[in-house]
N, C-alpha and C positions, 0 to 999 in steps of 0.2 A: 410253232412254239419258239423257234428261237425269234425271232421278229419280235414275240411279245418282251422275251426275258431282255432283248438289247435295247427296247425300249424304256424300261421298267428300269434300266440302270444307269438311262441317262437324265431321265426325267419322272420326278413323282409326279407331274400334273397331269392333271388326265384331259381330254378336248373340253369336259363339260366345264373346267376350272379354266382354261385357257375362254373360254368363249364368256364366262361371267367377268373376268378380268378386259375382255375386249369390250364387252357390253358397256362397266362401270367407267373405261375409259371414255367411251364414245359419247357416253350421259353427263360427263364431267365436263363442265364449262360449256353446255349445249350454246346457252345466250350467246358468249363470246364468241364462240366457232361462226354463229348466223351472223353476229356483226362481223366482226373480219371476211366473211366471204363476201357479204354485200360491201363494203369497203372496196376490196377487193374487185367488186362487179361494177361497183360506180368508176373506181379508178381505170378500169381497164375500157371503158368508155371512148377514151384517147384512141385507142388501137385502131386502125385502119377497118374500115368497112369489111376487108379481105384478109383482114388478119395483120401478120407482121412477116418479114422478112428476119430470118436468125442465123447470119453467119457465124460460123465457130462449132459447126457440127453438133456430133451428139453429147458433147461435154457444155456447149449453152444450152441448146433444149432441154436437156437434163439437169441445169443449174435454175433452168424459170420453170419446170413444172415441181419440183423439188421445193422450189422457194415458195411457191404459191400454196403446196399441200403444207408446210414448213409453218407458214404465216397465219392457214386457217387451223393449222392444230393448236397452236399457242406455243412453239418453238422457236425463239423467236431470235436465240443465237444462230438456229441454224439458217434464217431467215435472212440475218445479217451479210453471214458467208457467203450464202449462195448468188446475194443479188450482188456483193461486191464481183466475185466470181465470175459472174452471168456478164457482168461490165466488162471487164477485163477481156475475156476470152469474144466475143460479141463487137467489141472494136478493135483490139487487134486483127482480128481476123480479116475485117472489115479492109482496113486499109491493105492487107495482104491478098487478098480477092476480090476487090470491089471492082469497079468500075475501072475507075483511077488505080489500081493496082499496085503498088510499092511494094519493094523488097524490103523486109524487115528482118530484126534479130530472132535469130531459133529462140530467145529468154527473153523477149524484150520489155524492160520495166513499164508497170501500169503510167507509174509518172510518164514514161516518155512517151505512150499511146497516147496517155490526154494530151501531150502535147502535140505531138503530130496530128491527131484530129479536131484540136484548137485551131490548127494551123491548114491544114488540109478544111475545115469549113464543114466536118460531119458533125460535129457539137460547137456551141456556143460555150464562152468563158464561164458562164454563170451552170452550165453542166460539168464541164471541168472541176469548175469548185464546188459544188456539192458532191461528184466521185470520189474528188478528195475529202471531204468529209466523211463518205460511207469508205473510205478505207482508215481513215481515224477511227471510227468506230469498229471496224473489224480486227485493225491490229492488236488492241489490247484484249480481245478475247482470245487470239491465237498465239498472240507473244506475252511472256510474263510481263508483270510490270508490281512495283512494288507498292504497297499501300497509301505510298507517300504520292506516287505519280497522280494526276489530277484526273488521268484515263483510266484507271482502274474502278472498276464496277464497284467494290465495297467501300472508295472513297468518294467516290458521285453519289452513293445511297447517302452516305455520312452527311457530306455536305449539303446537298439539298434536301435531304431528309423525306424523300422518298423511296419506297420499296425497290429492289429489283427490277421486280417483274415493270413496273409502270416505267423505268430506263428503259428498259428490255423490250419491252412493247411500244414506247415510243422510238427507238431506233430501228427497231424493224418494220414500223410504220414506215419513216422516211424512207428506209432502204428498199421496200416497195414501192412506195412512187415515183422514187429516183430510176428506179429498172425499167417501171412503165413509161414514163416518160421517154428515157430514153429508147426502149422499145417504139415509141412511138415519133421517133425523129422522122424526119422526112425520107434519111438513108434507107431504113427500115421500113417503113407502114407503110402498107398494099392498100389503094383503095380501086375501086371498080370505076 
């Protein structure tokens, strides 16, 4: 009896109302969830025969399967975060365990991993500057920025005069195949 009454106090919904609310979620945007995941399934094509290789423990593992579940639910800031994230933590590591081995800073800036792996030869310039771009897109979602800034989301809809969500959905595009991709560097991809 008490199990019922300390339930009953903390929530009126009962499982059958949590389960139509799970349901109508899962039915919501069905089309778009199937294409994102085939997106998703073309793009991952790249990956090594054998998979990929993921240094940066279980804080990158948990940034690409997160990103991927993230990208086919239609989340698509969370999409953004996870794959700048996923970069970040994936090549520092990289260079702090790889092969070639360096001793690097306990904080060390994403800037100066892309640079150090510009320079160490684990990415090319032209992956560099796309990282740099998905972390252009990540900062104005996680740092203010005022209306006026040309990075803020409600002055990109303004100005090009599209929705949110199709911003939102095109950068978490990129920010997906920029992770695959790099996921699929040489460093990384296992093939048989």
């Amino acid at each position: 009896m008490t199990d019922q009454v300390q339930s009953e106090l903390l929530s009126t919904i009962t499982d059958i109302d949590v389960f139509r609310i799970l349901l109508a979620d899962l039915h919501d945007d069905m089309a778009g969830k199937v294409a994102r995941f085939r997106q998703l399934a073309d793009l991952s094509a790249a990956l090594g025969s054998s998979g990929t290789m993921m240094p940066g423990g279980e804080t990158a593992f948990a940034a690409w399967t997160e990103a991927r579940s993230s990208f086919v639910h239609g989340n698509y800031m969370a999409t953004v975060l996870l794959c700048q994230g996923l970069a970040e933590h994936l090549l520092a590591a990289h260079l702090a365990v790889g092969i070639n081995g360096r001793e690097i800073p306990n904080r060390v800036s994403f800037s100066e991993t892309l640079n150090r792996c510009v320079a160490g030869n684990v990415i090319q310039q032209r992956d560099a500057d796309d990282l740099r771009r998905l972390m252009s897109l990540r900062n104005p979602l996680t740092h203010y920025r005022s209306i006026d800034d040309p990075s803020n989301l409600s002055r990109r809809v303004v100005d090009a005069r599209l929705p949110a969500e199709m911003h939102l959905l095109n950068d978490a595009s990129f920010a997906m195949s920029v992770a695959i991709r790099l996921l699929a560097l040489p460093a990384f991809r296992l093939d048989d």
